[in-house]
N, C-alpha and C positions, 0 to 999 in steps of 0.2 A: 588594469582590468579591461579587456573588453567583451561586447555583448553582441551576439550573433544571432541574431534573426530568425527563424524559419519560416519561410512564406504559407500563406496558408489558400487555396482556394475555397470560395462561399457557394455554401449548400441554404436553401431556403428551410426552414422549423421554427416547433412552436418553444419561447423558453417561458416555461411552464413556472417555473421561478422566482420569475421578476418581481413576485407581491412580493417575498418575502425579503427583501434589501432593506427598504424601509425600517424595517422592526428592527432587523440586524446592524445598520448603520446610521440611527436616526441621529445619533448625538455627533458633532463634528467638532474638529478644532484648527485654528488657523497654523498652518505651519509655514513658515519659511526655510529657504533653501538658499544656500547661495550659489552663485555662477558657476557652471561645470567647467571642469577641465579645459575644454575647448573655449571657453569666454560666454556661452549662449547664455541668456538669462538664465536664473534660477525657476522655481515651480512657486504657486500660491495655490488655496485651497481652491477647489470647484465643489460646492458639496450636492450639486443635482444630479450628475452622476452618482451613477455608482458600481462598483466592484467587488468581488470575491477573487480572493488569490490560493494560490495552491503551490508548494514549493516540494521539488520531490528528487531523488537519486542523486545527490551530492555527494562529489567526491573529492578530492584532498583541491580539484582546479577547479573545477566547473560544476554548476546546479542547472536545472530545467525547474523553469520558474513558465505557468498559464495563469489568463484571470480570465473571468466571467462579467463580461461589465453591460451594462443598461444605460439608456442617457446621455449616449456619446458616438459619435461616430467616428471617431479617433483614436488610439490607444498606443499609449508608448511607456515607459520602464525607466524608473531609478534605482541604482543601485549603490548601496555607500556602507560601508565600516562603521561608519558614523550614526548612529541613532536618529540625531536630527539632519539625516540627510544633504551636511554638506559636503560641499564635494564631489559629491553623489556625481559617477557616470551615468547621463542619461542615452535613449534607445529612442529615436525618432517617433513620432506618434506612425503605426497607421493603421485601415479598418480593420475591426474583427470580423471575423467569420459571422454568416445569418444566424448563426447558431450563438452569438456575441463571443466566442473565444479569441485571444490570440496567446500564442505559445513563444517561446525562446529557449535558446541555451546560454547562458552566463558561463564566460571562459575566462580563465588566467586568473581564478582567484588564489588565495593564501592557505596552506591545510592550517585548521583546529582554528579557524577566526568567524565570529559572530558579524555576520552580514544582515544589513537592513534592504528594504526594496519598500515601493508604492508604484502603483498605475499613475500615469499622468496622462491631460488631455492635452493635445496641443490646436488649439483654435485657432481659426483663419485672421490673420493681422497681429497676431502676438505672440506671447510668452507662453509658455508652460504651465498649467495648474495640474494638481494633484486631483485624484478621486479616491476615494474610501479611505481607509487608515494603512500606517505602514504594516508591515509584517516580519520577520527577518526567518531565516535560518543560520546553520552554522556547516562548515563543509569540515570534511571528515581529518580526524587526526593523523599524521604520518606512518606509512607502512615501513613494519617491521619494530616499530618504537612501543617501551609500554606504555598504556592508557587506558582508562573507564571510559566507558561508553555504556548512555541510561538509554534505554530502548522501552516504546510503549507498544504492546502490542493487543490487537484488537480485532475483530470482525462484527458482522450484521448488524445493521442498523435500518430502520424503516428508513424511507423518505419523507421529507418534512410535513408536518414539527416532529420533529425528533425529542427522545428525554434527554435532556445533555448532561444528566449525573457523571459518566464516564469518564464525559468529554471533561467535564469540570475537573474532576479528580487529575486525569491526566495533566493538565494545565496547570493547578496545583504542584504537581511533582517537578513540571518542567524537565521532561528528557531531552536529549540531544537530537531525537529524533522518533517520529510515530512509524509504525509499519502497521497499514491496513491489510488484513489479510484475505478480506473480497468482500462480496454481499455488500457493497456500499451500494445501497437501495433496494430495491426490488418491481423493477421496469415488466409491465407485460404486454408492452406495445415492440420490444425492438424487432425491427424487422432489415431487409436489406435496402430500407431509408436511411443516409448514415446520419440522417439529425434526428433518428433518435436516438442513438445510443449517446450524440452529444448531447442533448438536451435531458437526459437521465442524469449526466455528470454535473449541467448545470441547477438539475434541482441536489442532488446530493449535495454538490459543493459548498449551494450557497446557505443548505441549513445550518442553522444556527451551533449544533453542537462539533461535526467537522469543520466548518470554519474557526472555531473558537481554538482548534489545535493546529488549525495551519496557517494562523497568525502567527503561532508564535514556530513552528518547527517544521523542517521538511515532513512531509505525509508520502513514505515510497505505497506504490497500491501494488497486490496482487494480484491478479486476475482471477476471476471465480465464472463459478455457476451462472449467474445474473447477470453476467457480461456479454450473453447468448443462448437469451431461455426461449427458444425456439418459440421466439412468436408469442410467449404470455402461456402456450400449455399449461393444463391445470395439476399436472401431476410432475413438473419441476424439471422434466425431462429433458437430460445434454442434448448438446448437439454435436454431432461428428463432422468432420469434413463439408460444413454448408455455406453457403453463401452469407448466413446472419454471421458465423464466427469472422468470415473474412470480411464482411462490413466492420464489424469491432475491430478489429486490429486495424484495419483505416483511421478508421474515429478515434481511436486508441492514440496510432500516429500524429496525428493533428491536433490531439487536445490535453491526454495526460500527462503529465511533468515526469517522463519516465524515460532514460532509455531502451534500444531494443540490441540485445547482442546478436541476433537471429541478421546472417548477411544474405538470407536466400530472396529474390527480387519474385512475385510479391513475399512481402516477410511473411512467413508462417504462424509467428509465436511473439510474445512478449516477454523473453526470459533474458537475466543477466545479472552484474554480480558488482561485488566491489569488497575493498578491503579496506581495517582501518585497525592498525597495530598488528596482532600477529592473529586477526579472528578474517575469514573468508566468509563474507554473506554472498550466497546465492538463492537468488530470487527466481521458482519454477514458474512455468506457464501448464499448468496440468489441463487445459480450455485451446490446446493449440491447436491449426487445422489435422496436425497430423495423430490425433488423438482416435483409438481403434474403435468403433462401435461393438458392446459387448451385449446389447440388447438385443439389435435385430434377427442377430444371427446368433443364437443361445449359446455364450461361451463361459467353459468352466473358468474360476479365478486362477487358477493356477497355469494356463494355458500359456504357451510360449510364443501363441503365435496373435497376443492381444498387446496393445501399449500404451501408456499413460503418454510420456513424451513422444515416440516416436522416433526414428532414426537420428535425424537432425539435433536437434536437443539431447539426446542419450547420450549420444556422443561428446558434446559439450558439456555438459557434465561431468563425464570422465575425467576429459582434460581440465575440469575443475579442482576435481579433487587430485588427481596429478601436481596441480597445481599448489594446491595445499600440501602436500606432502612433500615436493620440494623443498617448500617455504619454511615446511614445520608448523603452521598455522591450524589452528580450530575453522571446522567449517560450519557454522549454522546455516541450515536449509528450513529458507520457507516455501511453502506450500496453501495451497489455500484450502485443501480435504483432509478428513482422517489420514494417518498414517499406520496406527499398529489396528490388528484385527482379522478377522477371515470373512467374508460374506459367502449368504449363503450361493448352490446354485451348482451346476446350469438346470432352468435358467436364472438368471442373477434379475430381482426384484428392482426395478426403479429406483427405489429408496437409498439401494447401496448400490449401483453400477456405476456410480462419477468416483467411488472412493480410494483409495490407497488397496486396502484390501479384496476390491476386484481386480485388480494388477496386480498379483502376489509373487510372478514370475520377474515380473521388471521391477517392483520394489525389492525385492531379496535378492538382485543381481545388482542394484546399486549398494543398497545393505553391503554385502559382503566383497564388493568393490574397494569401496571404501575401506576396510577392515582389512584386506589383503593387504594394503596401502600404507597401513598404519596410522589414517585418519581417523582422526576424534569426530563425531557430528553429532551436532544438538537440533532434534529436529523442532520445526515451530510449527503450529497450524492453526486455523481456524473450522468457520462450516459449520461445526457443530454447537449448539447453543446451551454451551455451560461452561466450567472449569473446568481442564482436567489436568494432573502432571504424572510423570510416571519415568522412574532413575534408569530406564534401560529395564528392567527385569522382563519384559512383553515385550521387547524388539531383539527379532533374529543375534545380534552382535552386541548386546545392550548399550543401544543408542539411547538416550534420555528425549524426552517428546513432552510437548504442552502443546494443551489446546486452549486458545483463548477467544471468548467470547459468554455472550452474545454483548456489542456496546450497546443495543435498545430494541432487544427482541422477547418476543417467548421462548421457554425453556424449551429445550430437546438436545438429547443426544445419540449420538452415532458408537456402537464399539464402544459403549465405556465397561466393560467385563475386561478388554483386555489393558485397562489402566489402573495402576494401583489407587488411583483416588479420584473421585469425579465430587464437581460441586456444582448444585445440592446432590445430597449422595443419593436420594430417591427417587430419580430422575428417568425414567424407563426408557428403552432402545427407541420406541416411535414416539418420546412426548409426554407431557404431563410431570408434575402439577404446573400450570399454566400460569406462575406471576410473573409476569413482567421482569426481564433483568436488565441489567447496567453493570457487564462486569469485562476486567480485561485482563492484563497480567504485563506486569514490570519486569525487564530485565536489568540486569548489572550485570555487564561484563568487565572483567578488572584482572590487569599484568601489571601486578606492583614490580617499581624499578629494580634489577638486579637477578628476581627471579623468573623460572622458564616454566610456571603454573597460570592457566589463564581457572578464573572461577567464576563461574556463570549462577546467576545467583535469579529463579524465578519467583516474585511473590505475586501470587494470584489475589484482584481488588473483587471487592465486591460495593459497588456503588447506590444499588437498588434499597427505594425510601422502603420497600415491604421489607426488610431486614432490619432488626431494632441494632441501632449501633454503629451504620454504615457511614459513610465509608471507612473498609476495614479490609487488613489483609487477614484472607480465611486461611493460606497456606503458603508455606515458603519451602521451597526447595533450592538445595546447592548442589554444585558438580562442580570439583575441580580436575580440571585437565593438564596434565604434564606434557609440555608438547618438545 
C-alpha cells in the first residue's frame, strides 16, 4: 500500500470550530503501534491535539482520506488492516493548511477489505504520536462480482451542536458506507475568501453528529445549494457562473475527500462515479459553474435552451450510462434537488429554480437517454426536508426516486404531489408543521450468487424524539431490477 500526498498551499481563516473538539474527543486512550514497514518507530498517544477525520470516494484501490486538526503544527497518516494499527504505513507528518486541513489519496489498497487510519504528529527530536481516535473505512467490493452493499443516505443538518439522533441510528446499523447528499451546514458568510468555504467544512465536520459517522465509514458529499449561497442572501438564491461557485470548487479541491472526474483546467464541477458489483453510482454536481441562470432572465421549465449540468457533464453522463449498458449494471444517480415534478413559471419563483423540475428539458433528455439504452436507474436525492419514495409511477420512464432527509432540520418539502408517499404526509409545498426532524433512509442493494436480479431495497428511518417510538422504519420500499 502506498500513500500519496497532495500538497496543499495556506490561505489565512478563522476555524470557528476548535471549541468544539474538546467535547468531541475529551476521553483518550494509549495506544501503541509497532514499527512501520520501513523500520521508523511506531506512533504513541499525543492527546493535546486534536483531529476530525473524514474518509470519502473509495474504490476497489484507493480512498481520499482529510482531517481537521488543532494543537499541532504537523500532520501525517496511518494507515493499517489492522485495527491496532500495526504495521500501519505511515505518511510523513507535514503542516496543515491556515484553515488546519491536510488531504491525501491512499492507493494500492485491496477491494471489500476494512481499513483502519489515525492522524499522527511528528515532533522535532522524535518518534511519531497519534492525535484523536482511529477511524476506518472499507474500499468497495469487486466489479462485475455479486455483493450487498448497506448505503446511508441523508441530507441537511444545522451546524454545531447538531441533534445527532440520525447520526446515532446510522452508526447503529453500520453501513458500508454514508452518502451525504448536501446542505451539510448552512454558511452565510462564503464569499470569494476560500477560507471560508473551508472553515464551513471545519465546523460541519468537526460536529459531533457527522463525525460520529465518519469515524466509522467513508462520507462521499454531494454538492448542494450551501456550497454557494451567494454571499448568505436571505432568500436562498443559487448562484450561476460566479466567482463564489469557483472559490468552492478550489476549497472543494483542497479539502473534501472526494474526487473530481471533471478534466477541464480550471475544473468546472465536482461530479464522478464509481462501481461496485454490477450497480454504477454516479454522483451529479447540479452547483456546477456551468449551470444556466433561469431567474434573471425569465425562463420557461421546459425550455431547451436552460441546463442543469451543462455541456461538459451532460455529456459525461451519457458515456455513463453507455457505460452501464455495456456492462449491464444498475445505475443509481445521486443528486442533491428534487427530481420528479413541474415548477411553476416563467417566471420560475426562487423557491423552485435550483430544482430538477425547472430543467424538465434536460431532465427528460437523460430520462429517456437512459431508457432508449436499456438502463435501469434508481434515483436518490436530497434538499428537501422529509421522507419521500415513489416506484417510478411520477417519472417520465418510471424511474424509482427517494428523497432523503432532513438529518437535523425543520420540516418542508419541495414537489411532494408528484410522489406517491411523503413523510409526514401533512407537510405542505413551502413548510410547516415545524418539528424538528432526524430522519434519513437505508439502502440495501443485493446480487445474490448465481442470479442476474440486483434488488434495491429503501427503508425510510425516522429518528426524531417528537415521534413516540423512534427510532423506527416508517416505510420500505423494493425494486428489483433484472439486468
Amino acid at each position: 500500500m502506498t500513500v500519496n500526498r497532495r500538497a496543499f498551499l495556506r490561505y489565512g481563516g478563522v476555524t470557528g470550530a476548535a471549541a468544539l473538539f474538546q467535547r468531541l474527543f475529551g476521553s483518550r486512550r494509549e495506544v501503541d503501534a509497532a514499527a512501520s514497514p520501513t523500520g521508523e518507530a511506531g506512533a504513541t498517544r499525543l492527546s493535546a491535539a486534536t483531529s476530525a477525520v473524514w474518509s470519502g470516494d473509495a474504490n476497489q484501490t484507493s480512498v481520499q482520506i482529510s482531517s481537521y486538526t488543532t494543537g499541532t503544527t504537523l500532520v501525517g497518516l496511518a494507515v493499517s488492516s489492522r485495527a491496532d494499527l500495526k504495521n500501519a504505513t505511515y505518511l510523513a507528518a507535514e503542516p496543515p493548511n491556515r484553515s488546519g486541513w491536510n488531504k491525501w489519496s491512499v492507493e494500492s489498497l485491496t477491494a471489500g477489505t476494512q481499513y483502519h487510519y489515525q492522524i499522527t504528529d511528528s515532533p522535532g527530536g522524535g518518534g511519531r504520536r497519534f492525535i484523536g481516535d482511529t477511524a476506518q473505512f472499507k474500499t468497495l467490493q469487486a466489479v462485475g462480482g455479486e455483493c450487498t452493499t448497506r448505503i446511508a443516505v441523508g441530507s441537511c443538518e444545522v451546524s454545531a451542536p447538531a441533534n445527532p439522533a440520525a447520526f446515532e441510528d446510522i452508526v447503529a446499523w453500520g453501513p458500508d458506507r454514508f452518502v451525504h447528499l448536501g446542505d451539510f451546514g448552512y454558511p452565510a458568510n462564503l464569499t470569494t475568501d476560500i477560507t471560508t468555504h473551508m472553515d464551513n467544512w471545519s465546523a460541519s465536520t468537526s460536529d459531533i453528529g457527522p463525525q460520529s459517522v465518519q469515524s466509522i465509514t467513508c462520507m462521499d458529499y454531494i454538492v448542494s445549494d450551501h456550497d454557494g449561497n451567494d454571499n448568505g442572501r436571505s432568500e436562498n438564491r443559487p448562484t450561476y457562473q460566479d466567482p463564489i461557485t469557483m472559490t468552492n470548487i478550489e476549497a472543494w479541491r483542497r479539502v473534501v475527500p472526494a474526487r473530481m472526474a471533471d478534466t477541464q483546467s480550471p475544473q468546472h464541477g465536482r461530479w464522478r462515479s464509481d462501481v461496485e458489483g454490477n450497480v454504477r453510482y454516479v454522483k451529479l454536481d447540479t452547483r456546477s459553474i456551468d449551470k444556466t441562470d433561469n431567474v434573471s432572465t425569465p425562463t420557461d421549465p421546459r425550455s431547451t435552451r436552460s441546463s442543469m449540468l451543462g455541456v461538459t457533464q451532460l455529456t459525461w453522463l451519457q458515456r455513463q450510462i453507455d457505460a452501464a449498458a455495456s456492462a449491464r449494471q444498475l445505475l443509481v444517480l445521486y443528486t442533491d434537488c428534487a427530481w420528479n415534478g413541474t415548477s411553476p413559471g416563467p417566471p420560475i419563483p426562487n423557491t423552485y429554480c435550483d430544482k430538477w423540475p425547472s430543467y424538465i428539458y434536460e431532465r427528460d433528455l437523460i430520462s429517456d437517454y437512459a431508457a432508449a439504452k436499456g438502463v435501469h436507474v434508481f434515483i436518490v436525492f436530497g434538499d428537501s426536508h422529509g421522507l419521500q419514495q415513489d416506484d417510478g409511477a411520477n417519472e417520465k420512464n418510471g424511474f424509482a426516486s427517494i428523497c432523503c432527509g432532513p438529518l437535523d432540520q425543520e420540516l418542508h418539502m419541495h414537489y411532494q404531489d408528484s410522489y406517491q408517499w411523503s413523510y409526514p404526509y401533512n407537510v405542505p409545498e413551502h413548510g410547516g408543521p415545524y418539528r424538528h426532524a432526524q430522519q434519513y433512509q437505508r439502502l440495501t442493494i443485493s446480487q445474490v450468487p448465481g442470479s442476474s436480479t440486483v434488488t434495491v431495497t429503501a427503508e425510510a428511518r425516522d429518528c426524531s424524539s417528537a415521534v413516540k417510538g423512534t427510532p423506527f422504519t416508517v416505510r420500505t420500499m423494493t425494486k428489483k431490477y433484472k439486468l
